[in-house]
N, CA, C and O atoms as a CHARMM CRD file, in Angstrom:
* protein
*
  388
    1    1 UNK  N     75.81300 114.13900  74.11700 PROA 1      0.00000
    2    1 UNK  CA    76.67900 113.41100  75.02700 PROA 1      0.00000
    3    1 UNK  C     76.04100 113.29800  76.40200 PROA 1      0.00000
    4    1 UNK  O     75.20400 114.12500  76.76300 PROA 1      0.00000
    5    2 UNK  N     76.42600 112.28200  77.17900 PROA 2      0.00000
    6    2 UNK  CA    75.78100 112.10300  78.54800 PROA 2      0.00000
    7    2 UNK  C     76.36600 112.63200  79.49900 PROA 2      0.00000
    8    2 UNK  O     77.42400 112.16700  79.92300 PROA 2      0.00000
    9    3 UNK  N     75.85400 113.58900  79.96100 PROA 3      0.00000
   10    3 UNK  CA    76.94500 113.82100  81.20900 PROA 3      0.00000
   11    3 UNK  C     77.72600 112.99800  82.30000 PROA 3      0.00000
   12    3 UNK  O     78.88000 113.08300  82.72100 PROA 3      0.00000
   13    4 UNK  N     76.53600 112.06300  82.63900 PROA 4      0.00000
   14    4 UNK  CA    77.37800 110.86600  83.62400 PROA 4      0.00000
   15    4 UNK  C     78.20100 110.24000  82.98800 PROA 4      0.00000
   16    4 UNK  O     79.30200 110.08200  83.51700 PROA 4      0.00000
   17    5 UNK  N     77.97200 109.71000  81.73600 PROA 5      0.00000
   18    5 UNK  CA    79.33900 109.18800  81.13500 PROA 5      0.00000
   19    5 UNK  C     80.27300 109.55700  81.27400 PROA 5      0.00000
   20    5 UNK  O     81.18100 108.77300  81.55100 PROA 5      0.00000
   21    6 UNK  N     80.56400 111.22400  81.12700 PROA 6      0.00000
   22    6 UNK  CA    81.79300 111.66000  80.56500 PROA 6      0.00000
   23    6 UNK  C     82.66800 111.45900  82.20200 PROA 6      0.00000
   24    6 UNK  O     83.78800 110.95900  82.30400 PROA 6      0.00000
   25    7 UNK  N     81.41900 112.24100  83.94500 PROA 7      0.00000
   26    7 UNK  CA    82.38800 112.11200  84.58900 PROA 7      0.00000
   27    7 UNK  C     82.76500 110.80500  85.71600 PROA 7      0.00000
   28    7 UNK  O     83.46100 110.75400  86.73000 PROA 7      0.00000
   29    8 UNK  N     82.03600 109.93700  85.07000 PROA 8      0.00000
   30    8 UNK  CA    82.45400 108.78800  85.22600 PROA 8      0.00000
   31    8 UNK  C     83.44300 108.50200  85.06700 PROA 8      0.00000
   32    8 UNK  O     84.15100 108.49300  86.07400 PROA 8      0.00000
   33    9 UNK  N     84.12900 108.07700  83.64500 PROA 9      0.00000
   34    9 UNK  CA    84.87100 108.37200  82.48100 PROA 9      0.00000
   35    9 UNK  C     86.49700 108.81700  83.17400 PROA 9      0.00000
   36    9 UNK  O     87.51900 108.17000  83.40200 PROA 9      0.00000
   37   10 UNK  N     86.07700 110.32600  83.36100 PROA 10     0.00000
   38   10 UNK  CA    86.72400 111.31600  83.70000 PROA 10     0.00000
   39   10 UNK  C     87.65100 110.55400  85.41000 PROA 10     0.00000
   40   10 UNK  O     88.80600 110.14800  85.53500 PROA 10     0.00000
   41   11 UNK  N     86.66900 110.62800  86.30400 PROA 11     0.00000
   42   11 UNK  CA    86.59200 109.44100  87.48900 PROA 11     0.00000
   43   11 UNK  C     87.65300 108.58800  87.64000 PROA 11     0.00000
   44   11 UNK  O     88.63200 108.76400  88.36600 PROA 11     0.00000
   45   12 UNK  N     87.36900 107.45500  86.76900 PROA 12     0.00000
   46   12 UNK  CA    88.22600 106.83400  86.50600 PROA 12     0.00000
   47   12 UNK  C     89.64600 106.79700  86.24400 PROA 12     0.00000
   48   12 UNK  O     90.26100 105.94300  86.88300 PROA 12     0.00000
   49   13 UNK  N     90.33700 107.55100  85.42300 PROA 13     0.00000
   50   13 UNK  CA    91.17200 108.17000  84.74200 PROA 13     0.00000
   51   13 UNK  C     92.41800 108.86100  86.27800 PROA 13     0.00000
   52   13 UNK  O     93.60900 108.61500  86.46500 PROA 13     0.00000
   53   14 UNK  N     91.35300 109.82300  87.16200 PROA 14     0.00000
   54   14 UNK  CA    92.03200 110.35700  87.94000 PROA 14     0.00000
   55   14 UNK  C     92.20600 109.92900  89.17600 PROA 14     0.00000
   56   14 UNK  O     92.69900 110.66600  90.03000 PROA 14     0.00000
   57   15 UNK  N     91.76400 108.49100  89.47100 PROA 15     0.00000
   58   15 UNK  CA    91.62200 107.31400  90.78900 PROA 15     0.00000
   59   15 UNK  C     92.88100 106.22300  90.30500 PROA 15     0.00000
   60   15 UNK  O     93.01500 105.48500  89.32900 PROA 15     0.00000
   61   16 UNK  N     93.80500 106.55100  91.63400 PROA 16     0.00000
   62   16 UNK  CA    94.84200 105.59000  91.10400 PROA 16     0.00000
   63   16 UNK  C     94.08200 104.64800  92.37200 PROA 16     0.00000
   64   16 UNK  O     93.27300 105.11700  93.17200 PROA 16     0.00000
   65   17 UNK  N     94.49100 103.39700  92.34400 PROA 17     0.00000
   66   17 UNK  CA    94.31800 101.87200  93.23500 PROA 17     0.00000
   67   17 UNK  C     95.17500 102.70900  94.51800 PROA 17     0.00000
   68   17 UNK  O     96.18600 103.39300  94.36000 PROA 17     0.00000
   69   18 UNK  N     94.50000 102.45400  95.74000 PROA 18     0.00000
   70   18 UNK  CA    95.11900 102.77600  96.63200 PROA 18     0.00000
   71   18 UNK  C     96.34200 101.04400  97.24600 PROA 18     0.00000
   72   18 UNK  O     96.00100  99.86300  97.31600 PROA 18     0.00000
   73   19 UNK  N     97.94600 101.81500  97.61000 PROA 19     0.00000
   74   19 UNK  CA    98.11300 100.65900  97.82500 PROA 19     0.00000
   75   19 UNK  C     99.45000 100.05600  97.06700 PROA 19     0.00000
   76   19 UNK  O    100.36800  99.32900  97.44600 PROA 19     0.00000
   77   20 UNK  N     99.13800 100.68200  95.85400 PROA 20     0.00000
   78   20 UNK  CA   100.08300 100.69500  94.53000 PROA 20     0.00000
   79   20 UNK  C    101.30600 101.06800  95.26900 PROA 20     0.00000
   80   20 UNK  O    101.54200 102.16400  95.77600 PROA 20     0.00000
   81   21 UNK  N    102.18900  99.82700  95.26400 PROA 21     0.00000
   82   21 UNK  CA   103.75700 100.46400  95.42200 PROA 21     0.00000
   83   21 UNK  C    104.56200 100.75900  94.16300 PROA 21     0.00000
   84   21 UNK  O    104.30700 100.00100  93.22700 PROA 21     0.00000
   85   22 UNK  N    105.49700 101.71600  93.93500 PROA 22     0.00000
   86   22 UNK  CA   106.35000 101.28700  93.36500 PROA 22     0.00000
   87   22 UNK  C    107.84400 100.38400  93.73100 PROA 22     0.00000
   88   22 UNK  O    108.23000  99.77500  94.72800 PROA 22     0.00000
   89   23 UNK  N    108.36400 100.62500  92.52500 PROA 23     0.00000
   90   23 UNK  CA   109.71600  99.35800  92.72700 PROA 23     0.00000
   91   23 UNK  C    110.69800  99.99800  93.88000 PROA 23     0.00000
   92   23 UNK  O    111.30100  99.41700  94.78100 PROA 23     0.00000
   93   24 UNK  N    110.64800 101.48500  93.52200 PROA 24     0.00000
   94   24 UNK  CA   111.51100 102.14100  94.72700 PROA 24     0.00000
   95   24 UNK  C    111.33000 101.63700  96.11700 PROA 24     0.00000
   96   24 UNK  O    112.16200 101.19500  96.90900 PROA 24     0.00000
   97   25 UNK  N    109.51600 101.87800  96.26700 PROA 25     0.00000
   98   25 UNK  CA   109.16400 102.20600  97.82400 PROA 25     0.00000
   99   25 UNK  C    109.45500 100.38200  97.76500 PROA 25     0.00000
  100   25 UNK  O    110.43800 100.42600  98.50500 PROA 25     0.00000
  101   26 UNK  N    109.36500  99.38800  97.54700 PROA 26     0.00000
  102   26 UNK  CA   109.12100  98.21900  97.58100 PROA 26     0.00000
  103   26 UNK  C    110.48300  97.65200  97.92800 PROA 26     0.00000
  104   26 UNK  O    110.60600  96.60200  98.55800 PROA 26     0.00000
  105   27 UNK  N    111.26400  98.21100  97.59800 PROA 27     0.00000
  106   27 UNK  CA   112.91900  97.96300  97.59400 PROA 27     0.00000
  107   27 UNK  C    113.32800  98.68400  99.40700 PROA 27     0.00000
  108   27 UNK  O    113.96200  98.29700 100.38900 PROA 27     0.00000
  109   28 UNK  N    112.58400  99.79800  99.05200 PROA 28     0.00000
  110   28 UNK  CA   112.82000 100.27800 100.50500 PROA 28     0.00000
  111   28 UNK  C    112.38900 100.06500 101.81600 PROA 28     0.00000
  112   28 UNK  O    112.65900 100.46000 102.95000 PROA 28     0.00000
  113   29 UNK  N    111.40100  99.07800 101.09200 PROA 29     0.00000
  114   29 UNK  CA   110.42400  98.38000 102.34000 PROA 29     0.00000
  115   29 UNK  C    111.24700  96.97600 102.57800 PROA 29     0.00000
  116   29 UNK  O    110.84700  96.13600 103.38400 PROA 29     0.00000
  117   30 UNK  N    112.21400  96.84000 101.93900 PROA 30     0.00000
  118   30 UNK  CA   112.56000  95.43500 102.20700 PROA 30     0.00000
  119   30 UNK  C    114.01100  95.82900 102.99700 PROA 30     0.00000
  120   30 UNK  O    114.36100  95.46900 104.12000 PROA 30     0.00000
  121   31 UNK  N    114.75000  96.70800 102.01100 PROA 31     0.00000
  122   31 UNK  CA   115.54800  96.98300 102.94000 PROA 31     0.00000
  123   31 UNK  C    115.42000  97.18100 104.71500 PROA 31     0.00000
  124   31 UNK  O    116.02200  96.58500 105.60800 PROA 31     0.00000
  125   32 UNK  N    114.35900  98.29000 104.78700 PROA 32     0.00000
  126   32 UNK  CA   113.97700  98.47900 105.86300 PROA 32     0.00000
  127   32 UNK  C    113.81300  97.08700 107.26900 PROA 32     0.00000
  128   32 UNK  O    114.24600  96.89400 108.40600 PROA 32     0.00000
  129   33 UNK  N    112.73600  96.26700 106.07200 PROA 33     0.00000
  130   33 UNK  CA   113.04800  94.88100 106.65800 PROA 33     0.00000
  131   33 UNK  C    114.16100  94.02300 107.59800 PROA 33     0.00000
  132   33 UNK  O    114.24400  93.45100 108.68500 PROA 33     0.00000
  133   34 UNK  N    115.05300  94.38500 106.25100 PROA 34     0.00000
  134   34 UNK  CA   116.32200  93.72900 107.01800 PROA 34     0.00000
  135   34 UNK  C    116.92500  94.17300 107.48900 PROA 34     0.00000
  136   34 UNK  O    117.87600  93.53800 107.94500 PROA 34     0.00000
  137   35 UNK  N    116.81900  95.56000 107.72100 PROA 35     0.00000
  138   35 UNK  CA   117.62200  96.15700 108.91400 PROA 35     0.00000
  139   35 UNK  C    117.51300  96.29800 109.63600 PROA 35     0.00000
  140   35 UNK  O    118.39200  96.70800 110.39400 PROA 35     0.00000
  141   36 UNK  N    115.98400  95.99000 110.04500 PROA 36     0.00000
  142   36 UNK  CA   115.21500  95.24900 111.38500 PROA 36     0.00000
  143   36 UNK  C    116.06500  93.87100 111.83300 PROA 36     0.00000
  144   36 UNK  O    116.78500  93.64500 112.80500 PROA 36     0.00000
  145   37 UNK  N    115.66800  93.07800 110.71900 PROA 37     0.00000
  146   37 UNK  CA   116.47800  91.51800 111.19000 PROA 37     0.00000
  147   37 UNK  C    117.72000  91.78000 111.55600 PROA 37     0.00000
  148   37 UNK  O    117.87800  91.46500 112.73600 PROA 37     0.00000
  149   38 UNK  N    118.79800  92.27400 111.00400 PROA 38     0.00000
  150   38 UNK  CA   119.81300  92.39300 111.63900 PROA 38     0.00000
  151   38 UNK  C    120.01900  93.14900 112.76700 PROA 38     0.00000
  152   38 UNK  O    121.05200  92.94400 113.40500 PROA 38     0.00000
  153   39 UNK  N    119.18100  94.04700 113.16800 PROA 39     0.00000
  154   39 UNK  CA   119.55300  94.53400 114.42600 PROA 39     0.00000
  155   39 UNK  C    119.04700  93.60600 115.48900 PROA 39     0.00000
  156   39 UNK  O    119.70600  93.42200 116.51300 PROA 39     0.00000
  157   40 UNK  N    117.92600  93.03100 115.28200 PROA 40     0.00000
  158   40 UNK  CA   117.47700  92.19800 116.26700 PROA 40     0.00000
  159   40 UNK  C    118.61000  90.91600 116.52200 PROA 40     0.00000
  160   40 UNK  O    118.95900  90.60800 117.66200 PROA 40     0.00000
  161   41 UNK  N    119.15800  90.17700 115.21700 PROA 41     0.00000
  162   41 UNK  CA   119.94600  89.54600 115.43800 PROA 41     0.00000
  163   41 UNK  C    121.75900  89.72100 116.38500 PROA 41     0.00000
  164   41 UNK  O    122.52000  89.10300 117.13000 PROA 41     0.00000
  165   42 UNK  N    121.61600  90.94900 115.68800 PROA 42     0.00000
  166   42 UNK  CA   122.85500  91.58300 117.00200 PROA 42     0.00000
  167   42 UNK  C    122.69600  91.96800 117.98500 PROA 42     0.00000
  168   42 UNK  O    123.73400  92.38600 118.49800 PROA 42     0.00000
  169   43 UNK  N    121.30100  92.10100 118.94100 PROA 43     0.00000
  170   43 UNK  CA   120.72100  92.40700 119.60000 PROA 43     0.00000
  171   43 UNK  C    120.54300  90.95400 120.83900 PROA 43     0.00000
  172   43 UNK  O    120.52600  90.90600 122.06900 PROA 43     0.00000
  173   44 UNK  N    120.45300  90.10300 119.94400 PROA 44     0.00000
  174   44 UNK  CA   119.81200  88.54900 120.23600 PROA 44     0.00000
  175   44 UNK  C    121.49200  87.76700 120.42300 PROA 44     0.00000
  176   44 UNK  O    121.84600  86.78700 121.07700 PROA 44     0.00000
  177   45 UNK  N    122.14800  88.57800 119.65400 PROA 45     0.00000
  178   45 UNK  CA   123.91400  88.01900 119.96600 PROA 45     0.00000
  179   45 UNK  C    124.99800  88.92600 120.27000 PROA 45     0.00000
  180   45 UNK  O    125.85600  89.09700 119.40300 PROA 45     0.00000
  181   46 UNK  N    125.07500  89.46300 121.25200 PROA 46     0.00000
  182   46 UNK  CA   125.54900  90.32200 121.58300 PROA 46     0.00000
  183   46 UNK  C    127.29300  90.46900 121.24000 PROA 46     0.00000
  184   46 UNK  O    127.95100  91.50900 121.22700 PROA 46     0.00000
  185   47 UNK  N    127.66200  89.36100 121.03400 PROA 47     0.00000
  186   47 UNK  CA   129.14100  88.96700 120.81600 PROA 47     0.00000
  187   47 UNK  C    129.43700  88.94900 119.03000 PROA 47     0.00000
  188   47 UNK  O    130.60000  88.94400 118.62700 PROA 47     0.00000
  189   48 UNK  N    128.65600  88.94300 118.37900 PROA 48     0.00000
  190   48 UNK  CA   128.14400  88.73900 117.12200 PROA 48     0.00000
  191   48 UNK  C    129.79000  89.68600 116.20600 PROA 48     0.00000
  192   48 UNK  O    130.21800  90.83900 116.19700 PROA 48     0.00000
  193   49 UNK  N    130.09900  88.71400 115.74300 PROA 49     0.00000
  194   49 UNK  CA   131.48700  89.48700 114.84900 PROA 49     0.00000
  195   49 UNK  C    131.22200  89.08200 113.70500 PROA 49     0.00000
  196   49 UNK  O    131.41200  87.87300 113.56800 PROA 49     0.00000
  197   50 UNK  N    130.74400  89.78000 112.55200 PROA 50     0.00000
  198   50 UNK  CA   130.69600  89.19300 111.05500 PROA 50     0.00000
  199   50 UNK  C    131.91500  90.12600 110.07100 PROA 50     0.00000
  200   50 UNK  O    132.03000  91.32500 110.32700 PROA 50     0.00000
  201   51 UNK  N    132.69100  89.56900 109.08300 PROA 51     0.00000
  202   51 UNK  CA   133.32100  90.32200 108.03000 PROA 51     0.00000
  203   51 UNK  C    131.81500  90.17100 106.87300 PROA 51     0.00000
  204   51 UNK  O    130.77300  89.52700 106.75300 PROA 51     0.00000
  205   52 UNK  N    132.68800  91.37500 106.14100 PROA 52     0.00000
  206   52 UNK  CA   131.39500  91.47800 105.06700 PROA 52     0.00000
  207   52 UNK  C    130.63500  90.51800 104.28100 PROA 52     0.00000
  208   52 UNK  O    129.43300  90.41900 104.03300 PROA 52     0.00000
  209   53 UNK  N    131.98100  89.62200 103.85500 PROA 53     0.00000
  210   53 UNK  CA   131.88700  87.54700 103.81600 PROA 53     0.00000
  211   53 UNK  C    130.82000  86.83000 104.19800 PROA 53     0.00000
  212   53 UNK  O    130.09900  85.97500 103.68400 PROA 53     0.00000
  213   54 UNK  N    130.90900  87.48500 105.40700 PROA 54     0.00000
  214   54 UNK  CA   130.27000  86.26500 106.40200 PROA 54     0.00000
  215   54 UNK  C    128.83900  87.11900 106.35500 PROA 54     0.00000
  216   54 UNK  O    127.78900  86.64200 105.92500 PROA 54     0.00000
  217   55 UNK  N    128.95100  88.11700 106.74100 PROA 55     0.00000
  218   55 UNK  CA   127.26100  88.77900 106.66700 PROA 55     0.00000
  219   55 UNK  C    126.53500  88.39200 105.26400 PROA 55     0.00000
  220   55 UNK  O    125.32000  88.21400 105.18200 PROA 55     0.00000
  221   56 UNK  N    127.42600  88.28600 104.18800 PROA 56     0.00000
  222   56 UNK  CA   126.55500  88.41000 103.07800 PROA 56     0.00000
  223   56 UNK  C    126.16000  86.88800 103.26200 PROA 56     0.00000
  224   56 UNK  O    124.94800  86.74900 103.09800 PROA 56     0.00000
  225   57 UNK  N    126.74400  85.83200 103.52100 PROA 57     0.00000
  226   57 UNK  CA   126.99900  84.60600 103.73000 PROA 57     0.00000
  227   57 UNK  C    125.08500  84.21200 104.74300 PROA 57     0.00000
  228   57 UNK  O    124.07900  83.61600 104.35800 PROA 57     0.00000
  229   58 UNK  N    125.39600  84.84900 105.93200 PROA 58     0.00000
  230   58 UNK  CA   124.42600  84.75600 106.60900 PROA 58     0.00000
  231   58 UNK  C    123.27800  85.19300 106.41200 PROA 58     0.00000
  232   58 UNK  O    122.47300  84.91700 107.30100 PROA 58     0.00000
  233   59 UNK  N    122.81000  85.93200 105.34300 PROA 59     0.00000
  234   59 UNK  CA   121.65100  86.87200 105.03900 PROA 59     0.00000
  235   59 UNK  C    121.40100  86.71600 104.00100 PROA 59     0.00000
  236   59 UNK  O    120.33600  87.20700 103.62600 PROA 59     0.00000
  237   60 UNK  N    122.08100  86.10300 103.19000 PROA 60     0.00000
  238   60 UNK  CA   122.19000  85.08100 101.51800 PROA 60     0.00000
  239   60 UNK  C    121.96700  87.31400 100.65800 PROA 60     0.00000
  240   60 UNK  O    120.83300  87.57300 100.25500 PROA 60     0.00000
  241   61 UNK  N    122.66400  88.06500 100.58000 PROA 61     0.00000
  242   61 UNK  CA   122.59900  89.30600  99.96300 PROA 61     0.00000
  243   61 UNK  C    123.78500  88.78600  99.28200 PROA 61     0.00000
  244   61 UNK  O    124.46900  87.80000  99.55600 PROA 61     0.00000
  245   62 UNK  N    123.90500  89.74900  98.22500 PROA 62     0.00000
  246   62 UNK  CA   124.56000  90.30800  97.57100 PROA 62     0.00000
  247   62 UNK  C    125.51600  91.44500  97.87700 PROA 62     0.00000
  248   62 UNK  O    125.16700  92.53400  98.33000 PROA 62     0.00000
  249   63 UNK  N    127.04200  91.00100  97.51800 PROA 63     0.00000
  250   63 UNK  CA   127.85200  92.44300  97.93000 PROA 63     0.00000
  251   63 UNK  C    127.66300  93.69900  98.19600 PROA 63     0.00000
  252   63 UNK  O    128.10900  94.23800  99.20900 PROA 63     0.00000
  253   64 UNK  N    126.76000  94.47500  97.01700 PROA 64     0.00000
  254   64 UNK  CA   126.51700  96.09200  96.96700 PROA 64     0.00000
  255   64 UNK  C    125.04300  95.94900  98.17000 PROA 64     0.00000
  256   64 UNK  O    124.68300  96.99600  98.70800 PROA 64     0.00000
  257   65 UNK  N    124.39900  94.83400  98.45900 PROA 65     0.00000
  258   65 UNK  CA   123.32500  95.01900  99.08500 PROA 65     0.00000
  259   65 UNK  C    123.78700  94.72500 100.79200 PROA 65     0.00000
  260   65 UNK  O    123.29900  95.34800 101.73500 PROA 65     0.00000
  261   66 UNK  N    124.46900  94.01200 100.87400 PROA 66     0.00000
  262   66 UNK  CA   125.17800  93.88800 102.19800 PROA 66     0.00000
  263   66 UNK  C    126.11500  95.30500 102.77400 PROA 66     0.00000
  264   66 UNK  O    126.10100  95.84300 103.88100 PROA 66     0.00000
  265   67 UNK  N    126.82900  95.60100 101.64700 PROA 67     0.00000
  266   67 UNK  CA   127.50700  96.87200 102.05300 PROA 67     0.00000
  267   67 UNK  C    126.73000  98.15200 102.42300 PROA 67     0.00000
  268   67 UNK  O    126.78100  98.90000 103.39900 PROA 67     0.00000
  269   68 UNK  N    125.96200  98.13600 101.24400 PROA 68     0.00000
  270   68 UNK  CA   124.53100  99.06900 101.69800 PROA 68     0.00000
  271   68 UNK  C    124.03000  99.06400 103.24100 PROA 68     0.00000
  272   68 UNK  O    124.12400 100.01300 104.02000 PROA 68     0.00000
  273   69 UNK  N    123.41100  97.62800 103.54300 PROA 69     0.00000
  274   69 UNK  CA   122.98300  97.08100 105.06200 PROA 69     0.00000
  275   69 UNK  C    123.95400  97.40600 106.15200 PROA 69     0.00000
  276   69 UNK  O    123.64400  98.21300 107.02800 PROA 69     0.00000
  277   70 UNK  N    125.43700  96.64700 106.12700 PROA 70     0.00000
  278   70 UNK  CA   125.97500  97.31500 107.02800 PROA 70     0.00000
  279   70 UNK  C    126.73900  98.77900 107.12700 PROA 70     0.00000
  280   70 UNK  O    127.31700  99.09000 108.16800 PROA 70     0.00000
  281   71 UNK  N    126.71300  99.51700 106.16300 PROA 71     0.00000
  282   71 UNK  CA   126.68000 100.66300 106.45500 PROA 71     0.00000
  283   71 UNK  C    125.91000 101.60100 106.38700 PROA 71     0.00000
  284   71 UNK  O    126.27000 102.77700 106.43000 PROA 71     0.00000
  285   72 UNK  N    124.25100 101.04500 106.22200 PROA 72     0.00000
  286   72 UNK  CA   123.53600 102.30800 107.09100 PROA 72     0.00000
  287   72 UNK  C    123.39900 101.83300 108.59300 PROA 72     0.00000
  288   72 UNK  O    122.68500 102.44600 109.38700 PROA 72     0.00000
  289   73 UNK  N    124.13500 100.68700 108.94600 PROA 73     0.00000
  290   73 UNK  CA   123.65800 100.51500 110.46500 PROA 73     0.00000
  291   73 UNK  C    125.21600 100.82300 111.14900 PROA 73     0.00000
  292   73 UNK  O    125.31500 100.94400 112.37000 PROA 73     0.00000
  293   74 UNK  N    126.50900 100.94700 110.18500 PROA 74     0.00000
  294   74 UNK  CA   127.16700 101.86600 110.84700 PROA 74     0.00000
  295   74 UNK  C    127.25200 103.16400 111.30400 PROA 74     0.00000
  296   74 UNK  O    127.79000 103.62500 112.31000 PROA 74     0.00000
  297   75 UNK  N    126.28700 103.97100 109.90000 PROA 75     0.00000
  298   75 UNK  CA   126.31800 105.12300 110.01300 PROA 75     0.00000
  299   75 UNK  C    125.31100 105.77200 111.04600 PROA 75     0.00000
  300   75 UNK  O    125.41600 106.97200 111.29800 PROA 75     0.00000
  301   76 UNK  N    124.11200 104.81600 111.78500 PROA 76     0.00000
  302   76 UNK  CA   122.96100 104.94200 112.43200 PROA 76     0.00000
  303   76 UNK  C    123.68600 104.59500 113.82500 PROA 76     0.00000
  304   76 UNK  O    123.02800 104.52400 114.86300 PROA 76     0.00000
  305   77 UNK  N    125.28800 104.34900 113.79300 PROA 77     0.00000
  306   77 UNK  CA   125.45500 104.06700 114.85100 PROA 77     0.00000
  307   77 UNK  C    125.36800 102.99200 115.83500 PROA 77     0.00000
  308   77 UNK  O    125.76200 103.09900 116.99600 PROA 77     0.00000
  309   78 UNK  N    124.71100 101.71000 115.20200 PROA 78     0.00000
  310   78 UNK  CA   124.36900 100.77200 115.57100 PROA 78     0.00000
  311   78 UNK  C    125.26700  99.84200 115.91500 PROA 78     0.00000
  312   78 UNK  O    125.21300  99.24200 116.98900 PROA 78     0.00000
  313   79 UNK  N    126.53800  99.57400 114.65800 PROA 79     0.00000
  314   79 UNK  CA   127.21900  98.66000 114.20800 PROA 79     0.00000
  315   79 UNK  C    128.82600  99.90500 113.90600 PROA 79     0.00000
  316   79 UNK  O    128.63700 100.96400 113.30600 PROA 79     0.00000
  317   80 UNK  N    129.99100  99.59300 114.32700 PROA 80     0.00000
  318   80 UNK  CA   130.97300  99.72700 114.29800 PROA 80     0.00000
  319   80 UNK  C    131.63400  98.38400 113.72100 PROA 80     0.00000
  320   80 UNK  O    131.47000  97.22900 114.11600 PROA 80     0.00000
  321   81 UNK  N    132.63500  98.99500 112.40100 PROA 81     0.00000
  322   81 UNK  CA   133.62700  97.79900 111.80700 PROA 81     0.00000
  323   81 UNK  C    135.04800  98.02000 112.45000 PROA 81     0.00000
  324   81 UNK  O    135.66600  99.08000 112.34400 PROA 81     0.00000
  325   82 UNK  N    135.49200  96.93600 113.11300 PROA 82     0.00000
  326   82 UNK  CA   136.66400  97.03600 113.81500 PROA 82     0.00000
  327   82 UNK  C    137.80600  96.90600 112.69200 PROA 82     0.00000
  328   82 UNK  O    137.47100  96.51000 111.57500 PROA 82     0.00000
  329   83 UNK  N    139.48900  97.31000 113.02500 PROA 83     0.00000
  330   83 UNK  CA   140.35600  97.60600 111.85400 PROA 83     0.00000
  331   83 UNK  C    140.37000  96.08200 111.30500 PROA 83     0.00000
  332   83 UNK  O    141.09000  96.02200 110.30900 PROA 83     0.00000
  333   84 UNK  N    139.93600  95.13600 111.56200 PROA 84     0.00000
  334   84 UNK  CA   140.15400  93.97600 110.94500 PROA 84     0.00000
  335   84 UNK  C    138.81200  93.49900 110.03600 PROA 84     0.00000
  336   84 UNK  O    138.59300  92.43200 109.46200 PROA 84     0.00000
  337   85 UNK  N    138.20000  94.43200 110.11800 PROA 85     0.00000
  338   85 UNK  CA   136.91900  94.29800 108.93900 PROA 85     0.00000
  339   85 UNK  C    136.22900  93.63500 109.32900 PROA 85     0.00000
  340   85 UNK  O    135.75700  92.90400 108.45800 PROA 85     0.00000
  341   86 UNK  N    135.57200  93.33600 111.05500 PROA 86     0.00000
  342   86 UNK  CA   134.60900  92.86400 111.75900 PROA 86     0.00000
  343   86 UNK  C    133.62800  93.94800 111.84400 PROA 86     0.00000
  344   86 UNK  O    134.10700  95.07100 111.99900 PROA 86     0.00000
  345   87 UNK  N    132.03900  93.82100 111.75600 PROA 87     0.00000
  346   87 UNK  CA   131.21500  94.14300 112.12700 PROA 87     0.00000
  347   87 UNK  C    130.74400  94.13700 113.27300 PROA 87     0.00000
  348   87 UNK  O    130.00700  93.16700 113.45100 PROA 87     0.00000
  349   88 UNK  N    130.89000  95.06900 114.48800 PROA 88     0.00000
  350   88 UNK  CA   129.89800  94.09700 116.28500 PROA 88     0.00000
  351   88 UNK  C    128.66000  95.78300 116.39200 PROA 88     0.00000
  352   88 UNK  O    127.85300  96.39900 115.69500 PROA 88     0.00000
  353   89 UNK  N    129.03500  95.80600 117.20500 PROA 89     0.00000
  354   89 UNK  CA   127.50500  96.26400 117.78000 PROA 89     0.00000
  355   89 UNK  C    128.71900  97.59500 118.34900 PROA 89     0.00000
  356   89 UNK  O    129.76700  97.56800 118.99500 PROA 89     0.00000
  357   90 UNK  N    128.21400  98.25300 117.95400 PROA 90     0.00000
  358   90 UNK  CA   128.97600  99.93700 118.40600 PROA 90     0.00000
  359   90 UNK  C    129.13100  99.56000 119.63400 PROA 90     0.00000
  360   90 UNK  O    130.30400  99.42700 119.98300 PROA 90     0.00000
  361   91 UNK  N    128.09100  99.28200 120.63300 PROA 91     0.00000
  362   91 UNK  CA   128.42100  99.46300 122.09300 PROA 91     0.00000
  363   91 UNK  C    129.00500  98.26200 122.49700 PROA 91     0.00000
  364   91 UNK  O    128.87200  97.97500 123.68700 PROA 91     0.00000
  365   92 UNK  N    129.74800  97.33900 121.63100 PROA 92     0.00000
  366   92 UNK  CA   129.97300  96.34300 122.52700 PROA 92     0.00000
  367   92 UNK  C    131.40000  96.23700 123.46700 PROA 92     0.00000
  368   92 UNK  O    131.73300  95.37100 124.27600 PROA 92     0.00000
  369   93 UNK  N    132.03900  97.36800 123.06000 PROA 93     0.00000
  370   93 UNK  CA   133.31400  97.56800 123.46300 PROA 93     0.00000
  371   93 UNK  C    134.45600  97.03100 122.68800 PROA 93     0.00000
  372   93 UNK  O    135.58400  97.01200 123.17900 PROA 93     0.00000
  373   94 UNK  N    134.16900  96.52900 121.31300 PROA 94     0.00000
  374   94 UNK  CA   135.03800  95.75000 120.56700 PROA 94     0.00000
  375   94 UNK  C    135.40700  96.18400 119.36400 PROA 94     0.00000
  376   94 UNK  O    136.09200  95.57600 118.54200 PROA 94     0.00000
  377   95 UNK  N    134.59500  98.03800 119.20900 PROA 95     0.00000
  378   95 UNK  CA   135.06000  98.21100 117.89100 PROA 95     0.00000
  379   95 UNK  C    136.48200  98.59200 117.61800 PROA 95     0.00000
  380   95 UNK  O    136.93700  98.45900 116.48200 PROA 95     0.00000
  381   96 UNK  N    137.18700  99.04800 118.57800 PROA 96     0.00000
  382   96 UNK  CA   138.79000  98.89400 118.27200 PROA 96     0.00000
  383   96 UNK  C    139.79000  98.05700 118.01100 PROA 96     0.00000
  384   96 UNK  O    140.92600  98.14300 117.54600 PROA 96     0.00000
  385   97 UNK  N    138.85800  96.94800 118.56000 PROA 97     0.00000
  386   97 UNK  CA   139.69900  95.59000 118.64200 PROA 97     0.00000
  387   97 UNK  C    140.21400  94.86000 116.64300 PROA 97     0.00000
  388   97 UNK  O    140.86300  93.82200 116.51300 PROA 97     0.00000
């Protein structure tokens, strides 16, 4: 047997592609994404009132993916839902309203 063959061979086998996402991290990179865009966008509109409707409406998501979105940016503190199921900007003075 050749020795270079084998740890060539061998080499190969234990070299993953640098770079390789999976579906998780790839999902989480997008999320991440848009929770950029939306903060910038509430950021950029300071008056900004969406129901869950209307966010999913504006961001073309899906229910469980919108609910997801605005509540890690409630829970980050960002975004307060007022009792009428508006979304604004924690600090805008309107989450009671």
């Amino acid at each position: 047997m050749n020795k270079h063959r084998d740890s060539r061979a061998h080499a190969s086998v234990a070299t993953m592609p640098i770079g390789v996402a999976t579906p998780q991290a790839s999902a989480d990179a997008w999320h991440d994404d848009l929770v950029r865009r939306v903060r910038g966008e509430y950021l950029e509109m300071p008056g900004l009132a969406l129901t869950l409707v209307q966010a999913q409406r504006m961001w073309n998501l899906r229910r469980v993916e919108c609910e997801r979105l605005l509540g890690d940016l409630v829970d980050a503190g960002f975004l307060a839902c007022t009792p009428l199921g508006m979304f604004v900007r924690a600090d805008s003075g309107r989450a009671g309203a």
